[in-house]
Backbone bond lengths (Angstrom), bond angles and torsions (degrees), N, CA, C in turn:
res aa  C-N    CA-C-N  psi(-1)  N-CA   C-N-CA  omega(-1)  CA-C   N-CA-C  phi
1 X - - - 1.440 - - 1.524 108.24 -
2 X 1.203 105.63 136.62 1.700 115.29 169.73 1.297 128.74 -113.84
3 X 1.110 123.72 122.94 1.596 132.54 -178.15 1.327 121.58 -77.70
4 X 1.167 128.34 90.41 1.499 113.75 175.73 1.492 125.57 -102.86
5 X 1.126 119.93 118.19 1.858 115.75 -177.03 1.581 94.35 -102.53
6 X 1.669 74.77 136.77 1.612 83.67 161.69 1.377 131.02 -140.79
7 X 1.348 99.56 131.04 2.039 105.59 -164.34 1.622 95.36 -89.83
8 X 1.189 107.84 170.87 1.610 120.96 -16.01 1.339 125.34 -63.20
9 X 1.528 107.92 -14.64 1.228 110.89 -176.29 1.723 123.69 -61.00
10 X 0.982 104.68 9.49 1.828 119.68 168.51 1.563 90.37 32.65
11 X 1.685 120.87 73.05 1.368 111.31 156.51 1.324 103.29 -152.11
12 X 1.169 111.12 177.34 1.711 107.88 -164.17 1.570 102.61 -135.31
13 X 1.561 97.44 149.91 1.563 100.84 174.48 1.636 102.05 -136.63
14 X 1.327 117.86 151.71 1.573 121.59 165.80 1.732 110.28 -113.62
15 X 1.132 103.62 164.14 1.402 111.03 -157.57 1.857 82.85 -158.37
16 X 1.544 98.82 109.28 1.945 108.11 167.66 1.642 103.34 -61.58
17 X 1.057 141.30 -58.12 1.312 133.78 159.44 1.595 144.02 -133.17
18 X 1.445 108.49 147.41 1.401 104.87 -147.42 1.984 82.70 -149.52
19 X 1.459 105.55 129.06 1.584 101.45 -170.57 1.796 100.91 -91.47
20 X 1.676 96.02 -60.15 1.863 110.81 179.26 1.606 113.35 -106.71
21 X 1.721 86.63 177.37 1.869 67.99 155.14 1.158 130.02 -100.65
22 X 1.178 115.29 -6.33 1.969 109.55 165.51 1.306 106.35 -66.25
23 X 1.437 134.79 9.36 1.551 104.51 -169.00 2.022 68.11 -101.29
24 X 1.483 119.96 -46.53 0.979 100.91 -152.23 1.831 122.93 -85.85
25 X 1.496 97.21 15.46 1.638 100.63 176.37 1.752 89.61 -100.92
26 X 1.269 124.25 -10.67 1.724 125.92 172.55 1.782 97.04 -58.67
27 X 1.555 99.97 -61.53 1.681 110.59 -178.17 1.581 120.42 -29.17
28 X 1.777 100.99 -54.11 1.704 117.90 -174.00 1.433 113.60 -97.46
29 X 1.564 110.09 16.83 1.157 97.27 -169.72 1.616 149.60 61.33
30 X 1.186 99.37 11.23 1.467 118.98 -174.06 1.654 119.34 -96.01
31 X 0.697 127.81 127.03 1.663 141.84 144.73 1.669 122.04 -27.39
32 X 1.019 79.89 114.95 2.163 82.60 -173.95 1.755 87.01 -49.76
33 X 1.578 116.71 -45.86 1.741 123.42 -153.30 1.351 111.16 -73.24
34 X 1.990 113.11 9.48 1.532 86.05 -155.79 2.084 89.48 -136.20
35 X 1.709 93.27 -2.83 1.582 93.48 -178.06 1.442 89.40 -136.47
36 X 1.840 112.01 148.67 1.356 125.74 137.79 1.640 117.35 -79.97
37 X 1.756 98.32 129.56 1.124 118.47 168.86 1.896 125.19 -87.98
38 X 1.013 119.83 97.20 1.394 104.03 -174.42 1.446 121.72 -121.18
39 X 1.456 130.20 152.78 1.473 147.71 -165.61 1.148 91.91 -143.07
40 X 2.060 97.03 129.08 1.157 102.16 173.97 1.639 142.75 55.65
41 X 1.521 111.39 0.74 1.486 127.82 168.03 1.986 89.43 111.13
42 X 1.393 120.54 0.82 1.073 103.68 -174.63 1.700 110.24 -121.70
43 X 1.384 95.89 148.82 1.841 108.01 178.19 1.189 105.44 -34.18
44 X 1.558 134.98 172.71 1.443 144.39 123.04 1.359 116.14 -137.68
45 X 0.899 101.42 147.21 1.621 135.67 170.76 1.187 114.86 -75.02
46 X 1.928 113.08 137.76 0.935 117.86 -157.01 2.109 106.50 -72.17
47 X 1.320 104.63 -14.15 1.532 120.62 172.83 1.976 109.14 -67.49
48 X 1.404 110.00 -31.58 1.280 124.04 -173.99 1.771 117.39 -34.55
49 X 1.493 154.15 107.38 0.935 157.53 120.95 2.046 104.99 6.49
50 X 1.084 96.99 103.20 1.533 88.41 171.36 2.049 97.63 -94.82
51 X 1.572 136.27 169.15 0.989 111.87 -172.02 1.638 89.24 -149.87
52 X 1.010 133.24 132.28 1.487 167.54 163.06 1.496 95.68 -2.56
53 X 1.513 142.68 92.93 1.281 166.01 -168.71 1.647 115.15 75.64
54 X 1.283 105.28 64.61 1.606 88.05 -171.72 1.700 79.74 -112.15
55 X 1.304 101.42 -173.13 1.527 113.82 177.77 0.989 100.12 -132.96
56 X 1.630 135.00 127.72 1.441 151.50 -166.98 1.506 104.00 -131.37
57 X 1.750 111.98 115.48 1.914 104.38 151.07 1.496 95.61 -88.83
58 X 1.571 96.80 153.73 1.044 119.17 160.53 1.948 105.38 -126.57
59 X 1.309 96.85 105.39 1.523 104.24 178.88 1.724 106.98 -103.38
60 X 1.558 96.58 152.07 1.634 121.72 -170.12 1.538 91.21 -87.65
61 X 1.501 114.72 128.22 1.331 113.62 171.57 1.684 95.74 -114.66
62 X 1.641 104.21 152.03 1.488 92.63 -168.98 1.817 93.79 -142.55
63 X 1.423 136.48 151.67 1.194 103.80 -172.48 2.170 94.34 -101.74
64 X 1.367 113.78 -176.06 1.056 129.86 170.63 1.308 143.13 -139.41
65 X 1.189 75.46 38.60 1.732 117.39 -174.22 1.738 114.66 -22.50
């Protein structure tokens, strides 16, 4: 099972399986270009291995030009 929170909206979803993260920004509908994905305090790539209990944010980056 995988945990994903996502800010700002501070809510969480699980997903029983999830291989990368493109399969799982496919899931939320999201854009590799438009959120940081992070594990553990660190980036990932949309090529990245997600792995069977990890905990993933996926935060909305927005600019403010």
């Amino acid at each position: 099972m995988v945990i994903v929170t996502l800010e700002p909206e501070n809510t969480s979803v699980t997903f029983p399986k999830i291989n990368s993260v493109l399969q799982l920004l496919n899931r939320l509908q999201r854009k590799s270009t438009g959120v940081l994905v992070i594990r553990n305090g660190k980036l990932l790539t949309p090529d990245c291995k997600i792995l069977h209990n990890d905990n993933i944010i996926v935060r909305d980056v927005t600019s403010r030009g």
